[in-house]
N, C-alpha and C positions, 0 to 999 in steps of 0.2 A: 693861102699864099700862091703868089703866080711865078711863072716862071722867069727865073732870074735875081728873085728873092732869097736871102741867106739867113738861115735859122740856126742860133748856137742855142745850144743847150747845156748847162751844166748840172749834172747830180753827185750832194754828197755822199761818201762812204756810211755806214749805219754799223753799229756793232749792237747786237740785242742779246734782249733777257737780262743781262747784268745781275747772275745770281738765280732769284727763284722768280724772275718777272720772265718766264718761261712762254716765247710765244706774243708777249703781250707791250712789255718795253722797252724802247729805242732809243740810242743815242747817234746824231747825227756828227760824221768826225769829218776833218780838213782833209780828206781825200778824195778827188772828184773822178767823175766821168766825163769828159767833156765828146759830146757830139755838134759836127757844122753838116746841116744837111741845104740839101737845092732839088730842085724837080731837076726830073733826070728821062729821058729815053726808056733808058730800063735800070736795073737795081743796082748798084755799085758800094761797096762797102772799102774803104781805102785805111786799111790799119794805121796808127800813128805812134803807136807802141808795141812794142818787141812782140809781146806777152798775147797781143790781138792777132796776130798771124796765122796761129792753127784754127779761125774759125770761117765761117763762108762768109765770101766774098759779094755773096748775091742773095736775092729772096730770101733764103734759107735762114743768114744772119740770124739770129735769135732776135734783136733789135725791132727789124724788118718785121719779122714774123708777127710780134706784138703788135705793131703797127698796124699789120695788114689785119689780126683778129681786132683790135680797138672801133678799127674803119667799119668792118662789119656787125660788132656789135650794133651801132648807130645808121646801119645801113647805107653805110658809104664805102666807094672803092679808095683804096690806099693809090696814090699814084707811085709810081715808082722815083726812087730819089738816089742821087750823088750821099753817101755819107763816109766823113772823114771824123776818125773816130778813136781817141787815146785816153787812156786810163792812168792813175795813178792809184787803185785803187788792188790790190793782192790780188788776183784771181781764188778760191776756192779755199779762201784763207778764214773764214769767217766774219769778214769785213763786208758785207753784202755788195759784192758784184754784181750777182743775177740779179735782186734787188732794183741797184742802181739802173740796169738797163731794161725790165721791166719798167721805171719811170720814164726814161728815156724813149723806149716804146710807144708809152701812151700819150709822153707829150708833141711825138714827133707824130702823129697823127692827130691829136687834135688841134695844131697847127695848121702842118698839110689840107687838112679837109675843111677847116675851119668848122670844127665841132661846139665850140662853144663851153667847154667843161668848166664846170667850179673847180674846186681844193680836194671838197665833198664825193665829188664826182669820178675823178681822177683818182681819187683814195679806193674807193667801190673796185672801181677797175684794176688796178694792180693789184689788189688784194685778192683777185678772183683767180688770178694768173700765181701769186706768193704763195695762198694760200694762209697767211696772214697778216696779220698789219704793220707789225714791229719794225722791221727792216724799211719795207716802201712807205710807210709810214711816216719816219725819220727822216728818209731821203726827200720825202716831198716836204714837209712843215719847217724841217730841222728842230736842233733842239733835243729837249727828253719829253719822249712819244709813250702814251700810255695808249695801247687798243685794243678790241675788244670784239670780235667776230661772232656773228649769229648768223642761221640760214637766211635771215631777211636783212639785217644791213652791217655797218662796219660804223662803229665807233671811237672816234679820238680824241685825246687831249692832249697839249703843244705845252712845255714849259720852256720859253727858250731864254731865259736867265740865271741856266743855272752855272754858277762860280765854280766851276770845278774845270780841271785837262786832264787829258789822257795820256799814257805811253804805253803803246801796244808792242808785244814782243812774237815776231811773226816769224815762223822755221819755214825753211826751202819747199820744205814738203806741204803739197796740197793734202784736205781733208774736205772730200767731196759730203755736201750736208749728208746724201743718200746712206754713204756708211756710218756717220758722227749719230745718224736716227737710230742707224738696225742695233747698238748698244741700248738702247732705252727698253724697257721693259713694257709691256703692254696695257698692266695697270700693276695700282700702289694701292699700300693700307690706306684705307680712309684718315686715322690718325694720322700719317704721313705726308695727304695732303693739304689737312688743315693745319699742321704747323710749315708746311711750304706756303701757301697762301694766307697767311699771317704774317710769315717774316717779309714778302714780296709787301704786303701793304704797311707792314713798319717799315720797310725799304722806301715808300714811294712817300712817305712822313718825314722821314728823316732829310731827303733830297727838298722836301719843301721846306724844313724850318734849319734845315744847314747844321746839321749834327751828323758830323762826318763820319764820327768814330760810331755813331749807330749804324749809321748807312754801311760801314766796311763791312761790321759784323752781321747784318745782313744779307750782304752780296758773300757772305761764306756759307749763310745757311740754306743753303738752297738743298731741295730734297727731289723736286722732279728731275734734271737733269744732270746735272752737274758731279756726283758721285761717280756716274756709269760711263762721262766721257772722261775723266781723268784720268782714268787705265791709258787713253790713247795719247796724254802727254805726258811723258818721263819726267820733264822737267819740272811740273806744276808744283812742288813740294818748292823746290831752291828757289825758284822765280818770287813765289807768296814771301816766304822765311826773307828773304831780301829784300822784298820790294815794302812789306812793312815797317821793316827797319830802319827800311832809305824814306821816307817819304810818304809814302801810299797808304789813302787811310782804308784800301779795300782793291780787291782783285777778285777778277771774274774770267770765265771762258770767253770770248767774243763770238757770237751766235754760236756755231754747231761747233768752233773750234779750227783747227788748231792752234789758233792767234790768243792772246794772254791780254785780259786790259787792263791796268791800274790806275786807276782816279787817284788825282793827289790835288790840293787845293795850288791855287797858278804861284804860291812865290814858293812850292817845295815840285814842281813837276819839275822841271829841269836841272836840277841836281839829282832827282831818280833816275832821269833817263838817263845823264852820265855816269850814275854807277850799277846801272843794268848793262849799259854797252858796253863797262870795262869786263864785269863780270859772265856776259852770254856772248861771244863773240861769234859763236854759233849763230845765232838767233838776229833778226832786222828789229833793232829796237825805235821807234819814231815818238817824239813828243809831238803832238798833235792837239788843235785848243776842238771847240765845239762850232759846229758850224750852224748857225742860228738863222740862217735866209733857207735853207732848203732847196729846193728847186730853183734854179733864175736860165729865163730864156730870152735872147734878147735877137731881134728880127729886124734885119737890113730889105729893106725894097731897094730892087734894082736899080733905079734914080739915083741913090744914093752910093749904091756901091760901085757903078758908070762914071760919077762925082770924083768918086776920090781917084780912081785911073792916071 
């Protein structure tokens, strides 16, 4: 891109694991990041939500920073760039932020420098900076991401048809991943993990042949994670007790927590979500459908954007 050129960017929110797919599966939700970048002088980051304020304004950006490591990866300098930049997406809530701006990161440099990237490619890279697939995974394909990290490459698969919404019930308080990890224990029974990774792949059966109420009872059996971060939400007993009764044929942690998610099929989601909002008035309750495009970047040349003046 040259200068004078305007590049938006939008990524959606990701909520992973969904139970015992620990690390591995992703659902991409209607909550975006939206990024408008231009070649700039030097590095400018111009918040456009509240929530973006307490972060640097310059290079440091997290954004940026992505950028500038993607650039070097391929042996290219990052130029420096204008980015105007608003979320609707929780902060630290378990809705994958970092995530989202990790992709944000890698596509605003392989723009900028005109890298050239696949799907493939772009997946490699986030993943290297996530450290796994699940979340940047989601955010790029959309849809439900199944992935699969090895020391030599990163594996996916995209189901972006699946008949189900979500309402996710989000509290004030942040739960930074760093502390939602140091609850997990170091290792498990063997036995332990093979009925986790049994019920994770009867979970990912059930989403492909649409047996709901198998898929709920699976997103409760989870044994890697999901016992050890419970302690950190009080609510999770009333939230489940209700949101099954209302609607929801299952509930989950949303990645490391503290966010709550309930899948309900699309004609019982919106009567869950208005009898979660009566009942948690505490809590940000949102019905939210699946967002099935992923990633979309769409790039104004200066001609055009002179035009419309």
């Amino acid at each position: 891109m040259k200068e004078g050129d305007m590049l938006t960017i939008r990524v959606p929110a990701s909520s992973a694991n969904l139970g015992p797919g620990f690390d591995s599966i992703g659902l991409a939700l209607t909550l975006y990041l939206e990024v408008m970048a231009e070649r700039s002088s030097s590095w400018e980051v111009i918040p456009e939500t509240d929530a973006l304020e307490k972060f640097p304004a310059d290079e440091k950006n997290y954004i940026c920073l992505i950028a500038s490591k993607v650039a070097a990866m391929y042996g290219r300098e990052m130029p420096p760039c204008r980015l105007r930049v608003k979320t609707s997406i929780p902060l630290a809530r378990g809705l994958g932020s970092s995530g989202a701006a990790i992709v944000a990161g890698v596509e605003l440099a392989d723009k900028m420098c005109g890298l050239g990237l696949s799907l493939e490619e772009k997946l490699a890279a986030c993943t290297k900076f996530e450290g796994h697939p699940d979340n940047v995974g989601a955010s790029l394909y959309g849809g439900l991401v199944v992935g699969s990290q090895t020391d030599e490459e990163v594996q996916l698969t995209a189901m972006k048809q699946l008949a189900v919404e979500a309402v996710v019930l989000i509290p004030e308080e942040e739960l930074l991943t760093e502390a939602s990890r140091g609850v997990l224990p170091s290792s498990m029974k063997y036995s332990a993990a093979v009925k986790s990774s049994a019920a994770a792949n009867q979970l990912l059966a059930a989403f492909f042949t649409e047996d709901w109420k198998l898929a709920g009872r699976m997103m409760s059996s989870d044994l890697f994670h999901q016992p050890y971060r419970k302690e950190l939400i009080p609510w999770w007993d009333d939230v489940e007790r209700l949101a099954l009764h209302s609607g929801a044929f299952g509930m989950a942690l949303s990645g490391a927590g503290p966010t709550l998610l309930c899948l309900a099929e699309p004609r019982k989601a919106n009567m869950l979500a208005n009898v979660l909002k009566g009942a948690f008035p505490q809590l940000k309750v949102l019905h939210l459908a699946i967002d099935r495009t992923g990633l979309m970047t769409v790039e104004v040349k200066a001609e055009e954007r002179n035009a419309c003046k």
